[in-house]
C-alpha positions as CSV (number, residue, x, y, z in Angstrom):
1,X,-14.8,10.4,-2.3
2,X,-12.8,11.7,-5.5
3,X,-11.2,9.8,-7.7
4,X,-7.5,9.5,-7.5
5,X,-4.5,8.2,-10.0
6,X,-2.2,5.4,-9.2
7,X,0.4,4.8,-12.1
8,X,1.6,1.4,-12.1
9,X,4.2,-0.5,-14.0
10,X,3.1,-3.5,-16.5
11,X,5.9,-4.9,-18.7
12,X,7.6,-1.7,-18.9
13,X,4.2,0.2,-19.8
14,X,2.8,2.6,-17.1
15,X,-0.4,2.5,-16.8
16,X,-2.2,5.6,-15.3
17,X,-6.0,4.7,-14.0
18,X,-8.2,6.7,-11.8
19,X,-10.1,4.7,-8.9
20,X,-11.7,5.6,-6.0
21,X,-9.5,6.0,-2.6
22,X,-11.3,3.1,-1.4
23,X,-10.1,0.7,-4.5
24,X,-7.1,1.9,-4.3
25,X,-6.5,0.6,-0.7
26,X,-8.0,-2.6,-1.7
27,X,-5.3,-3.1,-4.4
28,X,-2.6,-1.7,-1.8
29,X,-3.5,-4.0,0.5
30,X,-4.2,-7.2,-2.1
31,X,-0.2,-6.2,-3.4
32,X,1.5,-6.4,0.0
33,X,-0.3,-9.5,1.3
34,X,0.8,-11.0,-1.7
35,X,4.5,-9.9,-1.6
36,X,4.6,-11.1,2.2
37,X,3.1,-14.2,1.3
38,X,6.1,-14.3,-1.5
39,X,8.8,-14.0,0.8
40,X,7.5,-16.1,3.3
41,X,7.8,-18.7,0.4
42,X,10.8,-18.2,-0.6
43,X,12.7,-20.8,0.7
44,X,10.2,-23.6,-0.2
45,X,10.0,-21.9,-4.1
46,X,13.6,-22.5,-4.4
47,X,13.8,-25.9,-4.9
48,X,10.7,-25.6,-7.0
49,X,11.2,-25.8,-11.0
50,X,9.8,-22.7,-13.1
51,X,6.6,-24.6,-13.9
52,X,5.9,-25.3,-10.5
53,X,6.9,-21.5,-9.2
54,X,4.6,-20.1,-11.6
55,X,1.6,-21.8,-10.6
56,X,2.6,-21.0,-6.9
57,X,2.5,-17.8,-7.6
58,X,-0.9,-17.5,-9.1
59,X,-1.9,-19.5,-6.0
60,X,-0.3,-17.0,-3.7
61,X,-2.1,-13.9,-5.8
62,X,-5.4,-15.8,-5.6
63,X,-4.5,-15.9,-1.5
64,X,-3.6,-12.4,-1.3
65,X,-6.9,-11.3,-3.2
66,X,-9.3,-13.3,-1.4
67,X,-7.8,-12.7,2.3
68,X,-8.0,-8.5,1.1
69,X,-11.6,-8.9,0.9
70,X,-11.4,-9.1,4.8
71,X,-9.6,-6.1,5.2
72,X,-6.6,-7.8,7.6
73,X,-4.4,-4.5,7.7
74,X,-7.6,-2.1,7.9
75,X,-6.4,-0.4,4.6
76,X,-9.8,1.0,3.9
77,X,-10.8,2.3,7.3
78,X,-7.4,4.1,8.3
79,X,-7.9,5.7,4.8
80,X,-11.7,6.7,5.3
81,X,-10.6,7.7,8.6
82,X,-7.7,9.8,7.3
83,X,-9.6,11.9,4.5
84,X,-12.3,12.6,7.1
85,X,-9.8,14.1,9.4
86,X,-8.1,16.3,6.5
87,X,-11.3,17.5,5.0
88,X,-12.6,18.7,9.1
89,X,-9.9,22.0,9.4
């Protein structure tokens, strides 16, 4: 597959980088298991102090990145799937 570019934000820097298709659904898929894991925590964070929300959010990244590497959402396969069928006119 070709490389593509995703341009993210990092403390007000964007950062262009070119990945593979298939990386780039695993980093898609890593960043909204790890927002839905956020909000379902919301209400338990609240009462949290800074310290302790920080570390629960490194937690909760280290969650999302490990359950991405079993392709829940099927990311990477609705993409593969997807390029096929564009590149078959």
């Amino acid at each position: 597959m070709n490389r593509i570019e995703v341009v993210s934000l990092f403390f007000n820097q964007i950062d262009k980088t070119k990945m593979s298709p298939t990386k780039a659904a695993e980093e898609f898929e890593s960043f909204l298991l790890e927002e839905f894991l956020k909000e379902g925590m919301k209400p338990i964070l609240e009462e949290k102090s800074f310290t302790q929300r920080i570390y629960w959010e490194q937690f909760l990244i280290t969650v999302a990145e490990k359950l991405s590497e079993k392709e829940p959402l099927k990311f990477k396969k609705a993409l593969k799937a997807y390029l096929k069928s564009s590149h078959n006119f």
